[in-house]
DOFI-539119 format. One record per residue (C-alpha): x, y, z. Coordinates in steps of 0.5 Angstrom, whole numbers, plus 2048, in hexadecimal, padded with zeros to 3 digits. Layout:
N
XYZ;...
This chain:
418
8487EA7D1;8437EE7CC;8427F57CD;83B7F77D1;8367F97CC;8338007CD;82B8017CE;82A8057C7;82E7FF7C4;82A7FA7C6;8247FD7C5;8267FF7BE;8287F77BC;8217F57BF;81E7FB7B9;81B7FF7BF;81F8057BE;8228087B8;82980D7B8;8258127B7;8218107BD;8288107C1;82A8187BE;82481A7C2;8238167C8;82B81A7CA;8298207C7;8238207CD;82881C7D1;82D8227D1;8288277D2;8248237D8;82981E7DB;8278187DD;82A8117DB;82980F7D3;82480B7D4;81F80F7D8;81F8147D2;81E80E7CD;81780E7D1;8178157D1;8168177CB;8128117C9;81680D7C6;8158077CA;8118047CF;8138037D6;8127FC7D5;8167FC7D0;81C8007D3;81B7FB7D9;81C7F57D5;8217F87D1;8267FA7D7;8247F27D9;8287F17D2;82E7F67D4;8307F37DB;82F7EC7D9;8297EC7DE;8237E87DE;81C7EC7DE;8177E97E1;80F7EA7E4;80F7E87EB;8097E57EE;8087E67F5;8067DE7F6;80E7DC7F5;8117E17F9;8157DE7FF;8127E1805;8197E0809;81D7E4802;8187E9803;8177EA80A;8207EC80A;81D7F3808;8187F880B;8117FA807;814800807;81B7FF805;8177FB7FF;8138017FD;8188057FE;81E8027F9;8197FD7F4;81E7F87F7;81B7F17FA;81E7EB7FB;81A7E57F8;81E7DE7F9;8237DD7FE;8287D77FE;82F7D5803;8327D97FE;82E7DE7FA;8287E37FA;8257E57F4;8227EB7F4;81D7EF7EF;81F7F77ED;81C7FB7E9;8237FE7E7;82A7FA7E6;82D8017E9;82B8007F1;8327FF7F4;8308027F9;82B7FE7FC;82D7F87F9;8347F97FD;8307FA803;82C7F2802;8337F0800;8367F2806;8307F180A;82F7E9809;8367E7806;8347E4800;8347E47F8;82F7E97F5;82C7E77EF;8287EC7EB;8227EC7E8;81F7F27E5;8177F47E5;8137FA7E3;8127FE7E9;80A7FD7E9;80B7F57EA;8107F77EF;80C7FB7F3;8067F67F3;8097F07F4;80C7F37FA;8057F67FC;8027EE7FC;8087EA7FF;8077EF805;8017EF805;8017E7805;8077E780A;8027EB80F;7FC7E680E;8017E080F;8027E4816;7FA7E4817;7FA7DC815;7FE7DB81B;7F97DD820;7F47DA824;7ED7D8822;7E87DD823;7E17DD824;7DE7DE81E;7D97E4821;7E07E9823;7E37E681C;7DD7EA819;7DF7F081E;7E57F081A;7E27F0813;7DE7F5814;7E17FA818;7E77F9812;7E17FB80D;7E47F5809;7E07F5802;7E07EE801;7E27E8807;7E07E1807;7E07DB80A;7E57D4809;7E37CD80A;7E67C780A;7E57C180E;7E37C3815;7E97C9813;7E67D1812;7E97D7812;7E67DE810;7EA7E280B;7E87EA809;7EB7EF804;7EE7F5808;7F37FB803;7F47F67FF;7F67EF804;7F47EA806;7F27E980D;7F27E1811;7EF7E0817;7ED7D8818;7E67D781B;7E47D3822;7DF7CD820;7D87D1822;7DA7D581B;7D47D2818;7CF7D481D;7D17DA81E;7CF7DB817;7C97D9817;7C67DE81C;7C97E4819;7C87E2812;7C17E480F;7C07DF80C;7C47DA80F;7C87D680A;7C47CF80D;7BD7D3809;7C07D3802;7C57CD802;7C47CA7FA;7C77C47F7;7CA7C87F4;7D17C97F4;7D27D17F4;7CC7D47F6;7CB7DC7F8;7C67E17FC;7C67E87FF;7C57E8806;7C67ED80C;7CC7EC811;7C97ED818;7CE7F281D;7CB7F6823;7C57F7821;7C77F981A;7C77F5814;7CC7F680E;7C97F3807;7CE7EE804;7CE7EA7FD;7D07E37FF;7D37DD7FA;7D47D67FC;7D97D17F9;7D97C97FC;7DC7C27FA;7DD7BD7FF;7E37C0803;7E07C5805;7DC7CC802;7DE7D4801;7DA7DA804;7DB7E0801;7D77E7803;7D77ED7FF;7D57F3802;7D07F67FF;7CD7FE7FE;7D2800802;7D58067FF;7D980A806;7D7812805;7DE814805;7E08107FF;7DB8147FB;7DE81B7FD;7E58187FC;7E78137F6;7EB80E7FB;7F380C7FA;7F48067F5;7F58017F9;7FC8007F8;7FD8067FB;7FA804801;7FD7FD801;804801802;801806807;7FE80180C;8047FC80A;80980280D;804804813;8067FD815;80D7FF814;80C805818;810809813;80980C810;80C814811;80881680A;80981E807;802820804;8028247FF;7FB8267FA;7FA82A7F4;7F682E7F5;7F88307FC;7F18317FF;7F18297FE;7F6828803;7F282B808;7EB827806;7EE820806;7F382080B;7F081F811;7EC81880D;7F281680B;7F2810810;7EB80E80F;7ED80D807;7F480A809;7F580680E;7F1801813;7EA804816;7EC80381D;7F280881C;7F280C823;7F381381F;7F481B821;7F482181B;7F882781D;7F682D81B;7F783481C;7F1837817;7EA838819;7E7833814;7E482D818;7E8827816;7E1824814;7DD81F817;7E081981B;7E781C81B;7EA81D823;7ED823822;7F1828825;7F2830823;7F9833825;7FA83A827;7FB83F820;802840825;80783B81F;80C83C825;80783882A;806833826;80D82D827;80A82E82E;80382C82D;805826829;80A82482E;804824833;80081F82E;80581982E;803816835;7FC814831;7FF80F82C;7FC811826;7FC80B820;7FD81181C;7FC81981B;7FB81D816;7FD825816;7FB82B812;800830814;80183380E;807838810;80E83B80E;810839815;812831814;81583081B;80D82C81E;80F827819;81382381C;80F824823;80A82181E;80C81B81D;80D819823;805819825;804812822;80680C81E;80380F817;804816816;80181A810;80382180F;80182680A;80682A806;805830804;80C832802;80F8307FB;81582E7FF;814827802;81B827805;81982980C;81582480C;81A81F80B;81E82180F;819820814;81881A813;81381980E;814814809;80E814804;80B819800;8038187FF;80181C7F9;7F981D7F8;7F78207F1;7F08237EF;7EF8227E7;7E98267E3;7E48217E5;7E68227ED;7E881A7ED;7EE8197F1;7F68177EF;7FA8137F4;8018137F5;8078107F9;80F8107F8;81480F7FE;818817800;81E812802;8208117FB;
């Protein structure tokens, strides 16, 4: 059997990298730890792709690019959302016999062992850079949730829209083919489906202005703006319609309707949002909050939901500072007393909060666990640079929002169970 090649060899027989290239990647190696590799890409002498690809070569692995739409929904649905984001592990094609499953690196034994154990079969791995890792992630459970929606009873177009707009979906749309429709509507991200009852069509000529059946054309696609009638309001939408003889497309995109929190906050990347709902859904989403500047914690956090989650989230700010947790926000302040405070929170669980957010910055970091218990979703805001107790506690992510120079903000997500 041939000896294993090393990383730094490979790289060297693909004219990446020089022995000179090597002398420096283990002098920093030595002075910061940390795999070859990982140096490599530290002092720039290779890209990440290309480390990647090379680590593919050097346990004889494929390196692939995973596509949501050929993901086998059985393979995937054996782990949790959650587990998946957290390791960069999913399980991909299922067969009697193996599963094969995309990583971002050869070296994880342990979850790897953890699915072995789990379903019995041969695991085959196929390597992934991280990023199409956590998006294909991100779109598989994503569709595996609009499959559920699917599965639902017809609706009435007019309650459909109830769900459209109070999702504040940017984009929904209507497919026909046949006698068949169904609404679909963009919301973080995914997908949603609901199928349509046979009155759809009238429902929209009265609260579409204009109505379709005043601007059909011969032509095959043809667009106008209009309003869409609810409550007494009207929201303005650009509408586009696709035709041919199985049926047509409607799509409606919302128009001038820029909300004002947005304005005040650069909003997460969708991604990330993607993953926050995702783990809501899970009822795993136990979220550390940490700023830079600190003073930004404190302004953005009781809106937290309304920028991450669905807008019927029932949810509950906890406070222990006079500032008023700003407009819209349920609230509870907390007596200035940190030893009070376990007892206060434990005394909010009967409500059955969706989610919580809580900005007690304290040394004292007993009220956490307490916390956490309040609702399904809990944001806490950290002020400690240890985020140890928080883990403990039971929190799982850490929420990191950064201001630059231009006041635009910088999301980021990573698992504290790694």
């Amino acid at each position: 059997m041939s000896e294993k090649k090393t990383i730094g060899a490979i790289l060297m027989g693909l004219g990446r990298i020089s022995e000179d290239d090597i002398t420096t990647a283990l002098d920093y190696q030595r002075e910061h730890g940390g795999y070859f590799g990982e140096a490599l890409v530290a002092c720039g002498l290779v890209s990440e792709e290309e480390l990647e690809w090379g680590l593919a070569s050097q346990f004889d692995l494929p390196y692939v690019f995973p596509e949501a739409e050929a993901v086998d929904l059985e393979a995937a649905s054996l782990v949790s959302p959650e587990w998946a984001l957290t390791h960069l592990v999913l399980p991909i094609v299922k067969t009697d016999s193996t599963l094969q499953v995309v990583v971002d690196s050869p070296l994880k034994e342990g979850p790897i062992g953890e699915l072995q154990k789990k379903t019995d079969l041969d695991i085959e791995l196929a390597l992934a850079s991280p990023n199409a890792i956590r998006e294909v992630i991100r779109q598989v459970f994503a569709r595996a949730a609009a499959l559920q929606d699917e599965e639902t009873a017809p609706l009435s177009l007019e309650n459909t829209l109830e769900l459209i707009f109070d999702a504040e979906a940017p984009r929904w749309g209507i497919s026909v083919r046949g006698a068949r429709a169904h609404a679909w509507w963009d919301e973080g991200g995914g997908i949603h489906r609901r199928p349509l009852d046979g009155n759809w069509l009238s429902t929209l000529e009265e609260v579409l202005v204009p109505p379709p059946s005043q601007v059909a054309t011969d032509s095959r696609r043809f667009g106008w703006d209009a309003g869409v009638s609810r409550s007494g309001d009207v929201a303005p939408v650009g509408v586009e319609c696709l035709t041919d003889e199985s049926g047509c497309e409607y799509l409606f995109v919302a128009r001038d309707l820029q909300p004002a929190l947005e304005e005040r906050f650069t909003p997460p990347p969708e991604g990330i949002v993607s993953e926050i709902r995702i783990l809501a859904r899970t009822g795993t989403a136990r979220f550390a909050v940490t700023t830079d500047p600190p003073q930004l914690g404190h302004e953005i956090l009781p809106h937290l939901p309304a920028l991450t989650l669905e807008p019927l989230a029932r949810g509950i700010y906890l406070s222990a500072r006079e500032e008023p947790a700003g407009t819209g926000t349920f609230s509870v302040t907390l007596p200035p007393d940190p030893s009070t405070w376990e007892r206060e929170i434990e005394a909010l669980r009967a409500f059955r909060f969706d989610v919580v957010t809580v900005d007690l910055s304290s040394g004292d970091s007993a009220w956490a666990s307490s916390a956490l218990d309040v609702a399904s979703v809990a944001f806490l805001l950290w002020s400690d640079a240890d985020l140890e107790p928080a883990r403990q506690a039971g929190v799982r992510w850490r929420l990191h929002i950064e201001r630059g120079d231009g006041r635009e903000l910088r999301w980021s997500l990573e698992s504290l169970t790694e």
